[in-house]
C-alpha positions as CSV (number, residue, x, y, z in Angstrom):
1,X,-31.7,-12.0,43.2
2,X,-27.9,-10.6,43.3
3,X,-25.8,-10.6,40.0
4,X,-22.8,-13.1,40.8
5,X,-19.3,-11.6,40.8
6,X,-17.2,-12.1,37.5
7,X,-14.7,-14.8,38.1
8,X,-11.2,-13.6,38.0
9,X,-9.2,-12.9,35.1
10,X,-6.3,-15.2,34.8
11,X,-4.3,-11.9,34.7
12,X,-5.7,-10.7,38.1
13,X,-4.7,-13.8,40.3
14,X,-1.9,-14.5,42.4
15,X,0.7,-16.2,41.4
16,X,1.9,-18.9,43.7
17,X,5.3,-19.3,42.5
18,X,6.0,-15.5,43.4
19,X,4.0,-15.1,46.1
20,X,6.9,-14.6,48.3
21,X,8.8,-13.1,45.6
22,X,10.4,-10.2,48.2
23,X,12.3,-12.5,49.8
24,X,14.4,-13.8,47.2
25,X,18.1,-12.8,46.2
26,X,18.2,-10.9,42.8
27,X,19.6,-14.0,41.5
28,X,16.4,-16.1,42.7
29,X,14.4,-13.2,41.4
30,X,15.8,-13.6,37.9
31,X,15.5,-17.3,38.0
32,X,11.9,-17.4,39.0
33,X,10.8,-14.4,36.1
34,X,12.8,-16.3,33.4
35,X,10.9,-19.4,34.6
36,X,7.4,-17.9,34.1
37,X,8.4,-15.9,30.8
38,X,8.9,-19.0,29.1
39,X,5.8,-20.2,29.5
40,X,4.5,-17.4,26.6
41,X,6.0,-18.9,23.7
42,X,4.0,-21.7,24.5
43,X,0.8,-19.8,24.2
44,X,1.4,-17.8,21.6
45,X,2.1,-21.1,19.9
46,X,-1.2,-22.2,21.0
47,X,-3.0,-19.6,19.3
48,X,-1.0,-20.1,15.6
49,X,-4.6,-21.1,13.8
50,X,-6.2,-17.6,14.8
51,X,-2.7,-15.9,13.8
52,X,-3.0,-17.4,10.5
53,X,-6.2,-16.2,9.8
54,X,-5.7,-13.1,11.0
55,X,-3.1,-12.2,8.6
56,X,-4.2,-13.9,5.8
57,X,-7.3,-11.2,6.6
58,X,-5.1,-8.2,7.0
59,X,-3.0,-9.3,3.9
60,X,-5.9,-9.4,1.8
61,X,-7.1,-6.3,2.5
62,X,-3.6,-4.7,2.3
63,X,-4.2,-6.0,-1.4
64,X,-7.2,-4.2,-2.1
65,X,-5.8,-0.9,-0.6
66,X,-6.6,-0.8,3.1
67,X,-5.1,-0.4,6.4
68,X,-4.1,-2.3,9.5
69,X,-5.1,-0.4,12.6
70,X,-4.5,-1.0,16.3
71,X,-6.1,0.3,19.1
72,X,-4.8,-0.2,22.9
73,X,-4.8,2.0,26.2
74,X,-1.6,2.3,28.3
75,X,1.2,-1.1,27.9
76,X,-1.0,-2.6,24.7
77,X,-1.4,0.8,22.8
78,X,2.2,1.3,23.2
79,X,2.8,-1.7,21.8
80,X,0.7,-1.1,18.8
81,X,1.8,2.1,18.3
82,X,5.6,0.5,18.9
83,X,5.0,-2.0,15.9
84,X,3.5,0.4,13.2
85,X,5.9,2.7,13.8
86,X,9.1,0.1,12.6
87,X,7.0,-1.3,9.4
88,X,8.2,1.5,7.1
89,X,11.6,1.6,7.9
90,X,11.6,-1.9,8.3
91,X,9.4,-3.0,5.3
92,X,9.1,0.1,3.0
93,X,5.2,0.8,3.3
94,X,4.0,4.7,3.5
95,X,3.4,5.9,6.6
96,X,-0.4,5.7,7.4
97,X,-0.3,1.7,6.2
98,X,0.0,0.6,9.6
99,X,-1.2,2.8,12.7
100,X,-1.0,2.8,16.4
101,X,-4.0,4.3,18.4
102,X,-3.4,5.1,22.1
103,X,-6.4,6.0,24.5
104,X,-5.3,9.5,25.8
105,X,-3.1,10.4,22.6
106,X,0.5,11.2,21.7
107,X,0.7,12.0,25.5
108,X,-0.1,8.9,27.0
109,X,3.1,7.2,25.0
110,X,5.2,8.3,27.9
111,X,2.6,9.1,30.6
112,X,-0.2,8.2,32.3
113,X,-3.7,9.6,31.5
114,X,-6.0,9.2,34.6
115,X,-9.5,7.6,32.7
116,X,-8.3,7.2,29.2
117,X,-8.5,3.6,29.1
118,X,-12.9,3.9,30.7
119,X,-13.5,6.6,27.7
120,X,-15.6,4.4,25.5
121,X,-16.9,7.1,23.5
122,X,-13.3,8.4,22.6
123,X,-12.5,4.9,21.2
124,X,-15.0,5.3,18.8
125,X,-14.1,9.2,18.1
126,X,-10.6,8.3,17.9
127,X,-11.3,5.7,14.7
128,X,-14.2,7.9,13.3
129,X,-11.7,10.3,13.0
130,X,-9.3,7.9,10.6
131,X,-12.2,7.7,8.4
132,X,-12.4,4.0,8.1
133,X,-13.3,2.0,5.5
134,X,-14.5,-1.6,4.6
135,X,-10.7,-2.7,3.5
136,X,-9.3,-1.9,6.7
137,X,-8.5,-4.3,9.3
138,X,-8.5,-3.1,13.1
139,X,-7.1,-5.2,15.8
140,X,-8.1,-4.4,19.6
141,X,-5.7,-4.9,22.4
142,X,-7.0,-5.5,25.8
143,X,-5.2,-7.7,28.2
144,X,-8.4,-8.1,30.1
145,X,-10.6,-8.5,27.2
146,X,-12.6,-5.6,28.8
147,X,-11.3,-2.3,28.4
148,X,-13.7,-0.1,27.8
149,X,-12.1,2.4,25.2
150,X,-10.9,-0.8,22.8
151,X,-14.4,-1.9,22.9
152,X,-16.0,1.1,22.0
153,X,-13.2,0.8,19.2
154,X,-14.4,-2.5,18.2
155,X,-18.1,-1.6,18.1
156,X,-17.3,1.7,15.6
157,X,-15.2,-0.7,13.6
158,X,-17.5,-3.2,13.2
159,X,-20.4,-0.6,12.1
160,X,-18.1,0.8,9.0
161,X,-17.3,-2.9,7.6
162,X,-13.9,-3.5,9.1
163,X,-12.3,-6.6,9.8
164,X,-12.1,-6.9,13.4
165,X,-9.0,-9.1,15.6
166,X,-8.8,-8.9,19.2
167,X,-5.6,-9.5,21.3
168,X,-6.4,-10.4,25.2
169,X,-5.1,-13.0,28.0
170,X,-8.2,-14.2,29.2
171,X,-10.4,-16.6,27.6
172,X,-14.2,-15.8,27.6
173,X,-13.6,-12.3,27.2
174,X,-16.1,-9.6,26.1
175,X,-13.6,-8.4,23.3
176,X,-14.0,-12.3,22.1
177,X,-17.4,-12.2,21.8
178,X,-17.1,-9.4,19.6
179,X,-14.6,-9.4,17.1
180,X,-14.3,-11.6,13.7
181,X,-10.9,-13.9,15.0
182,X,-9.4,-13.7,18.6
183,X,-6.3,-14.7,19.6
184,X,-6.0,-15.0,23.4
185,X,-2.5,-16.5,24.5
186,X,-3.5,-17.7,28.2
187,X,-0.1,-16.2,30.2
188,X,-1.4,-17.2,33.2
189,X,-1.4,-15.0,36.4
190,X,1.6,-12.5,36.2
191,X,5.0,-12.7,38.3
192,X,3.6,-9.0,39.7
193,X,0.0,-9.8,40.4
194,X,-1.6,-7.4,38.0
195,X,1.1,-6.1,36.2
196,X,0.2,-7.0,32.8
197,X,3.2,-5.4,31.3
198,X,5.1,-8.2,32.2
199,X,4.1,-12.0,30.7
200,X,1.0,-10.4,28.6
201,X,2.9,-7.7,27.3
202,X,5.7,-10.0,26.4
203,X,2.7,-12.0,24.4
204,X,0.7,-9.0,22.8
205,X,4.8,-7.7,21.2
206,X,5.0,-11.6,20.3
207,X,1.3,-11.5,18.5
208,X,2.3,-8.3,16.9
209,X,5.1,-8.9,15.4
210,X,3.7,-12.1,13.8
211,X,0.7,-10.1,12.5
212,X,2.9,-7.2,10.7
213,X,5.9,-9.5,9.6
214,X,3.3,-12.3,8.6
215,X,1.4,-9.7,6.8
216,X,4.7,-8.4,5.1
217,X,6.1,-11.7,4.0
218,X,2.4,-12.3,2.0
219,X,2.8,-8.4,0.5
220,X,6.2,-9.8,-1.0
221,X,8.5,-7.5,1.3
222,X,11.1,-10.3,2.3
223,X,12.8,-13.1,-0.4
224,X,13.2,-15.7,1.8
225,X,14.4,-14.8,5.1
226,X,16.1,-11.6,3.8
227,X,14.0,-7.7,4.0
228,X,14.3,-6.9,0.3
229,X,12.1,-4.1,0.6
230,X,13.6,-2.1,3.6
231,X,14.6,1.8,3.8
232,X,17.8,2.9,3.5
233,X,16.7,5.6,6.5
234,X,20.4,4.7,8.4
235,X,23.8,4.1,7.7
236,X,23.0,0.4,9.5
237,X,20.4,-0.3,7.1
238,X,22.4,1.1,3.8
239,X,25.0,-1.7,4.4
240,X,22.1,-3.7,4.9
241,X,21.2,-3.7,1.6
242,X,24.0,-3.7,0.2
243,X,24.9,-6.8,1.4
244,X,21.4,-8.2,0.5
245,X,22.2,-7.0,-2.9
246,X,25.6,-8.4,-3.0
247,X,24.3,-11.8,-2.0
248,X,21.1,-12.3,-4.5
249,X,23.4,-11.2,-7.3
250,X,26.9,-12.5,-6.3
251,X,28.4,-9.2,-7.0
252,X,31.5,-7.6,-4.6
253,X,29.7,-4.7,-2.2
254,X,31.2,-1.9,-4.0
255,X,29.5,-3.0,-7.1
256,X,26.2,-3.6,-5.6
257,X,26.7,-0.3,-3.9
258,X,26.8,1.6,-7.4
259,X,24.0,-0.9,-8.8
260,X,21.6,0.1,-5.6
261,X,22.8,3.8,-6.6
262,X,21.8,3.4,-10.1
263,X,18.1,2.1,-8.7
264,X,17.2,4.7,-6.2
265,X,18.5,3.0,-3.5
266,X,15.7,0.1,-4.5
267,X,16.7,-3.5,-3.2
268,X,14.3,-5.5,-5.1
269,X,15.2,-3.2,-8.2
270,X,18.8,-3.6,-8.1
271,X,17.9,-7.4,-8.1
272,X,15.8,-7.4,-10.7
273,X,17.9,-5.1,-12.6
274,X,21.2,-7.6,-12.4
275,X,19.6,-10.8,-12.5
276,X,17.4,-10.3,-15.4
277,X,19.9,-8.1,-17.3
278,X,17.0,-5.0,-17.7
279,X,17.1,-1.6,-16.9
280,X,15.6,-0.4,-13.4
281,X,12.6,1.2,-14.9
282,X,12.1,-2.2,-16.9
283,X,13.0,-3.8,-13.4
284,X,10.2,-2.1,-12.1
285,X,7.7,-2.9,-14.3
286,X,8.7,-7.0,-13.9
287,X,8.0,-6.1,-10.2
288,X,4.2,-4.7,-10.4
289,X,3.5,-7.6,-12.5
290,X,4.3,-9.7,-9.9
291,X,2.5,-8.0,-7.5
292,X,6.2,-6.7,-6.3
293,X,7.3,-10.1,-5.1
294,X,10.5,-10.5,-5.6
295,X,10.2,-14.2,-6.4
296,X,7.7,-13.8,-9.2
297,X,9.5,-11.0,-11.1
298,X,13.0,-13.1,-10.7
299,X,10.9,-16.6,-12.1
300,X,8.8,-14.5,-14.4
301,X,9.0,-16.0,-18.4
C-alpha cells in the first residue's frame, strides 16, 4: 500500500491573484503585493491567545533568571537573530538575555549555506552548546512547520525542561505537534510562490516583536508607552531619554540632562530620583523592590 503524498503547505501553493504577476506595470505590481500584505495583520491577530501565553511563559521565566532563545535557518533565523540583537539597546537587558540561533552560523546571516536548514543533528548541537536550562524558553521558527534543523532544536529543548513556542504558516504542522504553544498565522500562499520571505516573513518579524516587546513591557522596561529602560548607546537615543526624563518629571531638557548625568545615564533612576525627592542610590533600591517597574517604585508608600 503507497504512503499518500503530504498535502501542500499553504506556503507552497500558487497564488491566483499573482499568477500572472509578470505582466503587470510596476504600479500594478505594487498594488497587487500591498493587497496580499494586508492580509497578515489579520492573522497575526488571529493568533493573539497563543501570543499571550507565550509571553506570559517567557516573562515568567525571565523572572526566575532564564533566557529566551530562538532558533531559525535562513529568512526565520535572521529574523530571530534580527530581534535579540535590538532588545539591549532597546530595552537595557545584558547581552545573552535574548539570542538568535542561525542553522549554518554567523555565516549564514548574509549567505547561503547549502544543507544547513536538513542538519537535524546541529540543531540540537547548536543549543547543547548554550547549556540550557529548565528557565529558559526556546521558540522554533519554521515557515513550513518542518525544517529539520528547528526540529532537532525543539526535541533537545524539550529533553533539558525548556519551554518550547513554535512560529510556522501552516496549520497541522510537525513543529505543532511538538512544542508547548504554537502560534501559526495562516498567510496564505505567497505573492512569489514559495518565497516565504515575503507575507510569512512579514508575520514571523510581526510575532517577534510582540513576543520580546510583550515580554519587556511585563519585565517593567516601558511606563506606559514610553522605553524607560533603554541605552544611551547613540546620540538618538541620549536625547531620547532625555526627553523621557523631561516629560515624567516636568523638568526643562537641560535639567533632566544633568539629573540623567547625576544617575548614570539611568532613565527609571533619574525618575525615581526627582519624583520621590531620594538620592539615585536610594532611587535604586525603590526600583528592586518593585521588581524595577517603574510604576511600583513611583506608587510605592
Amino acid at each position: 500500500m503507497q504512503t499518500p503524498l503530504p498535502s501542500l503547505a499553504a506556503t507552497e501553493a500558487r497564488n491566483s491573484a499573482t499568477s500572472e504577476i509578470d505582466r503587470l506595470s510596476p504600479l500594478q505590481i505594487a498594488a497587487v503585493m500591498a493587497a496580499e500584505d494586508a492580509k497578515v495583520a489579520a492573522a497575526v491577530a488571529a493568533e493573539k491567545m497563543a501570543i499571550g501565553r507565550a509571553i506570559d511563559g517567557i516573562t515568567e521565566r525571565m523572572q526566575a533568571g532564564g533566557r529566551l532563545i530562538y532558533q531559525g535557518a535562513g529568512t526565520s533565523g535572521r529574523l530571530g537573530v534580527l530581534d535579540a540583537s535590538e532588545c539591549p539597546p532597546t530595552f537595557s537587558v545584558p547581552h545573552g538575555l535574548v539570542i538568535g540561533v542561525i542553522a549554518g552560523g554567523r555565516d549564514a546571516l548574509t549567505n547561503a549555506i547549502e544543507g544547513a536548514e536538513d542538519n537535524r543533528a546541529a540543531g540540537a548541537q547548536d543549543l547543547a552548546a548554550l547549556n540550557l536550562t529548565s528557565l529558559d524558553t526556546v521558540v522554533g521558527i519554521a515557515t513550513s512547520g518542518r525544517t529539520p534543523y528547528v526540529l532537532g532544536g525543539i526535541e533537545y529543548a524539550r529533553r533539558t525542561g525548556c519551554l518550547t513556542i513554535g512560529i510556522a504558516c501552516n496549520e497541522g504542522s510537525i513543529l505543532g505537534q511538538m512544542v508547548d504553544i504554537m502560534i501559526a498565522p495562516i498567510v496564505g500562499p505567497e505573492v512569489i510562490t514559495g518565497s516565504t520571505r515575503l507575507k510569512a516573513g512579514t508575520a514571523t518579524k510581526l510575532v517577534l516583536n510582540m513576543l520580546s516587546t510583550g515580554t519587556m513591557i511585563r519585565l517593567g522596561k516601558t511606563y506606559g508607552n514610553l522605553m524607560v529602560d533603554l541605552r544611551a548607546s547613540n546620540e538618538k537615543l541620549k536625547d531620547r531619554s532625555i526627553r523621557i526624563v523631561a516629560e515624567l518629571t516636568g523638568l526643562d531638557k537641560s535639567s533632566a540632562s544633568e539629573l540623567l548625568g547625576r544617575c548614570n545615564s539611568e532613565v527609571k533612576t533619574a525618575i525615581v530620583t526627582h519624583k520621590r525627592s531620594v538620592t539615585p542610590d536610594e532611587a535604586r533600591s525603590l526600583l528592586a523592590a518593585g521588581k524595577q517597574q517603574l510604576r511600583a517604585a513611583l506608587e510605592a508608600t
